[in-house]
N, C-alpha and C positions, 0 to 999 in steps of 0.2 A: 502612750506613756509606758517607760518601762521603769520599774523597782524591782530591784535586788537587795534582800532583808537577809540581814544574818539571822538566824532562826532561834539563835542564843537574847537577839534585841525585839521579839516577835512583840512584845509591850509597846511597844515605839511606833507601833506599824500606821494608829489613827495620824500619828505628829509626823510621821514621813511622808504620807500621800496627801498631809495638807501645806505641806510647806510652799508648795508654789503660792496659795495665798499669805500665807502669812509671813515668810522671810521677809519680808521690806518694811514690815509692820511694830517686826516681834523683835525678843533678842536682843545682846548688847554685841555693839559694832567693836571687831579686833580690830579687823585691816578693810579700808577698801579702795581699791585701786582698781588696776585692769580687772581682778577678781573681787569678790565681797566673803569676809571672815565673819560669821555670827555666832555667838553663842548662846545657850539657852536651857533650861532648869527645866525637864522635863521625868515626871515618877522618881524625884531625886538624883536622879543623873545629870551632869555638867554635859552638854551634847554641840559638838561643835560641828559648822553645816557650812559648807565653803558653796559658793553657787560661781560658775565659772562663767566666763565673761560670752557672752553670746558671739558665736566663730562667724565669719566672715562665709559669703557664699561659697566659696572655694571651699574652706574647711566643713562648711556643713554639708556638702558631698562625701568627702574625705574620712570626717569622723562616722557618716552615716551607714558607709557600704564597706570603704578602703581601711578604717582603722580605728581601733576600742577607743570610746570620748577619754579624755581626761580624768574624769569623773569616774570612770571604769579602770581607768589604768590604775588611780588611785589606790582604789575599794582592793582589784585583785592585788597590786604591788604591797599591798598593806598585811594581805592574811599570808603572802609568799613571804615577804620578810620577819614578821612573826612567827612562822613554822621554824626558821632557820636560825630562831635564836634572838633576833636582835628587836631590840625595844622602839616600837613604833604606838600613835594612839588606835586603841582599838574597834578595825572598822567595824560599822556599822549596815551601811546601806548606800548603794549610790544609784540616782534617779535619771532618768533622759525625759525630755520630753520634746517631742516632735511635730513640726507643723509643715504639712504638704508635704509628709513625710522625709523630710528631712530635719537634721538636731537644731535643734532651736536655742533651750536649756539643759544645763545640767546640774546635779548636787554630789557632795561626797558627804556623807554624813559619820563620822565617827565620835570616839570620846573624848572629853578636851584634856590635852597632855598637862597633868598638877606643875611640872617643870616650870618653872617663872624664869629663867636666866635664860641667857642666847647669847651667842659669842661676840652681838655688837658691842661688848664692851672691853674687846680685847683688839678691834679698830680704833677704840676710840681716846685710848691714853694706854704708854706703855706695860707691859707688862711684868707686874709686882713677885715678889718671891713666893708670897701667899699663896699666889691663884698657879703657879709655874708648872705644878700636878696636874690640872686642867688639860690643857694642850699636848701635854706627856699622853694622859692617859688615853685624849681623844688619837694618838697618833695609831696607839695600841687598837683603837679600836675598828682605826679607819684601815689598818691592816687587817685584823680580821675579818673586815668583808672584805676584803680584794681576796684573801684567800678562798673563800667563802666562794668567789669568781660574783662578786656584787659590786654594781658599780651606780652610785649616784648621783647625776648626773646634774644636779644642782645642788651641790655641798658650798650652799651663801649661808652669811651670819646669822640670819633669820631663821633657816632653817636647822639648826644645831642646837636643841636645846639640853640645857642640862639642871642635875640639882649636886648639890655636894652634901654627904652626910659623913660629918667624923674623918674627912679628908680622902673618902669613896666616891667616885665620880658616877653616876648615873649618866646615861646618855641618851636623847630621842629624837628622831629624825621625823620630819614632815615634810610635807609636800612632796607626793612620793611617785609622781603621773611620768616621772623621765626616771627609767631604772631600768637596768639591764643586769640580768643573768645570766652564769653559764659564762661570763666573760673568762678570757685570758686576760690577766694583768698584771703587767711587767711592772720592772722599775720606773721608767718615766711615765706611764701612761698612769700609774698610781700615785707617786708624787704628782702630776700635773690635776690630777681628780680633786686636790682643795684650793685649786688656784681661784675662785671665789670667796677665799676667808680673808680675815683680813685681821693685821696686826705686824707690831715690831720684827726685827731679825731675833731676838729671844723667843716670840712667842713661836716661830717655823724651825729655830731651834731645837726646842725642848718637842716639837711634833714630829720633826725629822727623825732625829736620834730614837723616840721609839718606836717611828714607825718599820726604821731598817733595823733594830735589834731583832723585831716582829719577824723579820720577811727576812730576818739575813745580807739584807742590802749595806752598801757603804755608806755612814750617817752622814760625811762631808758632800757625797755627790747628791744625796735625795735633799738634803738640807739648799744646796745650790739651785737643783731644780724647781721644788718648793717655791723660795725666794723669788726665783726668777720669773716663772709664771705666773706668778701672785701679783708682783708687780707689773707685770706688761696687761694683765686682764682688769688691773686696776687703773691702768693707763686708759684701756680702752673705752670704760665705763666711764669715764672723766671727758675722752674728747665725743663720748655718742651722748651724753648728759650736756656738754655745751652748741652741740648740733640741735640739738633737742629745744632749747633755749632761743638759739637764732631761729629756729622755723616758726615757735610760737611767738619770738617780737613780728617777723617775718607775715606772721597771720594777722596778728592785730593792724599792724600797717595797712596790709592790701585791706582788711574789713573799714578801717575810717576812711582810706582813699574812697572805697565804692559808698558807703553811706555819706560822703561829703559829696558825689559826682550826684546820685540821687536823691539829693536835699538843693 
C-alpha cells in the first residue's frame, strides 16, 4: 500500500489508511458510475474520497511501472494548479493499493468543494440574461489558464462548478487526473478545450467574446469554433450513447437465447 498525506491533513491519517474498509460501508454516495464519489464528516471536515474504478490487466501494468495512477495524477494536478493560482478542492491524500504487485485500487482524497452549482444547467434550458455573467466570466477564466500554458482536459458540465456572490463568479474545477502543463495554446486548440460544455449559441457567445478579449483573439472566429466543436462532440456522445444501448439490448438477447437453449 502506498499513502501520500499532506502533512497540513496529518489528523486524517487513522480515516485514510482505513478507508479500504470502510468506503463501501460509510459516507453519503455523490456519483457512482465507472468511478464512486463519497463523502464524509470527519474531525469536522466535509472530506470527499473518489475510489477509481479497478483498471483492467493492461492498465494495471501501465499505471504500476509506465505511468502515475489516477489517483496520483489527481493529488499532484491538484497542489500544481493551486500554486498557480486557480481554485481547485483541497487535496488531501491519495492511496494505491497493490496486489501481486501490481495497482489493484486507488483513492484521491481531498476536501468537498462548498460550490453546489455546475453548468448542467446551462445544457439544460436556454440561457437567461441573469446567469449571461456566468459563461462571460467562466470564458475569462478559461483564458487565464491557457495563458497560464494549462490545459484541462475534461472541461464537461460536471466538472465546472461554481457559486455566484453579488454577481462575482467564483469558479472550481474537479476531476483533475487529465491536465497538462507547460502547454502552447493557440486559438483553436483553446476554443476547442470546452467542446464538452454544453448550452445555447448565447451561452458559447457570451464565453467566446471574453475569452478572445482575454487572449486577444477574434470573438466571431473563437465564437465559430466554440460552437462548432461543441456541437460535433455533442453529436458524438449521442450516436456512442445509442451504440451503447444496442449492445446492451444486444446482451440481453444473446443471455435469454443461451438460458432458453439451457432450460
Amino acid at each position: 500500500m502506498i499513502v501520500v498525506l499532506q502533512p497540513a491533513f496529518s489528523a486524517l491519517s487513522d480515516f485514510i489508511y482505513s478507508l479500504p474498509d470502510r468506503f463501501e460501508k460509510e459516507g453519503y454516495c455523490l456519483y457512482k458510475g465507472r468511478n464512486e464519489l463519497r463523502v464524509f464528516d470527519v474531525n469536522g471536515l466535509r472530506i470527499n474520497v473518489k475510489a477509481f474504478k479497478r483498471p483492467n490487466y493492461l492498465n494495471r501494468i501501465v499505471y504500476s511501472f509506465l505511468r502515475p495512477s489516477k489517483a496520483r495524477r489527481s493529488y499532484e494536478n491538484s497542489i500544481r494548479m493551486t500554486s498557480l493560482g486557480f481554485d481547485v478542492p483541497a487535496p488531501i491524500a491519495y492511496m494505491e493499493i497493490k496486489k501481486r504487485g501490481l495497482l489493484d485500487r486507488s483513492y484521491f482524497v481531498s476536501l468537498q468543494c462548498p460550490y453546489t452549482n455546475n453548468f448542467r444547467c446551462f445544457g439544460q434550458s436556454p440561457l437567461t440574461e441573469a446567469l449571461a455573467f456566468v459563461p462571460k466570466a467562466f470564458g475569462t477564466y478559461v483564458a487565464n489558464m491557457h495563458e497560464a500554458g494549462v490545459l484541462h482536459k475534461d472541461l464537461s458540465i460536471g466538472n465546472v462548478l461554481f457559486e455566484v456572490d453579488q454577481e462575482q463568479v467564483r469558479f472550481c474545477l474537479v476531476d483533475l487526473n487529465r491536465m497538462q502543463f507547460g502547454a502552447a495554446i493557440g486559438l483553436e486548440k483553446g476554443c476547442k478545450n470546452v467542446n464538452r460544455l454544453r448550452g445555447d449559441e448565447a451561452f458559447f457567445k457570451q464565453m467566446a467574446h471574453s475569452y478572445a478579449d482575454a487572449r486577444g483573439f477574434d470573438p466571431t472566429v473563437c465564437f465559430e469554433i466554440m460552437l462548432c466543436s461543441a456541437r460535433k462532440s455533442q453529436q458524438w456522445f449521442r450516436r456512442k450513447s445509442v451504440r451503447k444501448q444496442r449492445l446492451r439490448k444486444l446482451t440481453e438477447v444473446r443471455k435469454r437465447l443461451v438460458g432458453h437453449f439451457k432450460a
